[in-house]
C-alpha positions in Angstrom: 115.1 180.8 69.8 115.8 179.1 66.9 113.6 176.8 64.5 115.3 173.5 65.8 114.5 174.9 69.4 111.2 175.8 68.7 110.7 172.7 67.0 111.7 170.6 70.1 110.3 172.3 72.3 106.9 172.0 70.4 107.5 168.1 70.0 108.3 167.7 74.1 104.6 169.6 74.8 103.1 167.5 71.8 104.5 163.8 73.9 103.6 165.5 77.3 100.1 166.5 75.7 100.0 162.8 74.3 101.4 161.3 77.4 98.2 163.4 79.6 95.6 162.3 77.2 96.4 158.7 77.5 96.6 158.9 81.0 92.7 160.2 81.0 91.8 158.1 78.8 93.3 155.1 80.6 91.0 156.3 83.9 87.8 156.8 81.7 88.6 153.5 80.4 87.9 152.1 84.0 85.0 154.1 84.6 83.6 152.9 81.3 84.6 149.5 82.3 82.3 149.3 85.2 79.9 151.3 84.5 79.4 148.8 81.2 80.1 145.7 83.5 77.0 147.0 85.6 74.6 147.5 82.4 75.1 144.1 81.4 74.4 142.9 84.2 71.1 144.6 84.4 70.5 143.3 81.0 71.5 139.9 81.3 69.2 137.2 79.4 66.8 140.2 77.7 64.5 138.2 75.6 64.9 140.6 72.6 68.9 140.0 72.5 69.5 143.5 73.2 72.0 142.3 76.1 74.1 140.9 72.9 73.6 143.9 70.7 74.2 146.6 73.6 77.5 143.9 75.1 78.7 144.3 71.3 78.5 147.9 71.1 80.2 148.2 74.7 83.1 146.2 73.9 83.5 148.0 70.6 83.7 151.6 72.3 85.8 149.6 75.3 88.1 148.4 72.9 88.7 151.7 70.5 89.2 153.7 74.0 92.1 151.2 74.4 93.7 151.6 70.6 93.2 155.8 71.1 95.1 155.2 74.7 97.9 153.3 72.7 98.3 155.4 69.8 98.5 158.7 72.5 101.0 156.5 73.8 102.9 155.4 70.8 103.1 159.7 69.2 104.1 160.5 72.9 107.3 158.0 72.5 107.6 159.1 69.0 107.7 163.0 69.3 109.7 162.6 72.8 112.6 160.5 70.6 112.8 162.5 67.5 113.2 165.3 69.5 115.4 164.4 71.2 117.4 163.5 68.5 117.8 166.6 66.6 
């Protein structure tokens, strides 16, 4: 096989790797969702404003699930299209 072969060959398993990760990540991202949903809820109106601190910290982890889904999703594009160029 040669180098350009290989090197495809390692880009399609890198996008297909990318491609599987976002995927899981995309179902955690639900699971997280409600689980989160439910905490707050439970939390709702502390008087020590740990339902503002702990709703911060959720959405922060919530919302760097959903940049790590997109750049999976972005390098899967990206390898899949470059290899398939050369």
């Amino acid at each position: 096989m040669s180098q350009i072969q290989q090197l495809k060959a390692q880009l399609h398993q890198v996008a297909t790797e990318a491609t599987q990760g976002a995927a899981s990540l995309g179902t955690y991202k639900q699971r997280f969702s409600q689980s989160s949903a439910h905490v707050l809820a439970l939390i709702q109106g502390s008087a020590t404003k740990a339902d503002a601190d702990i709703s911060q910290l959720l959405d922060a982890a919530g919302m760097a699930v959903e940049q790590a889904t997109e750049a999976l999703q972005i390098a899967a594009h990206g390898c899949k299209s470059y290899a398939d160029q050369i």
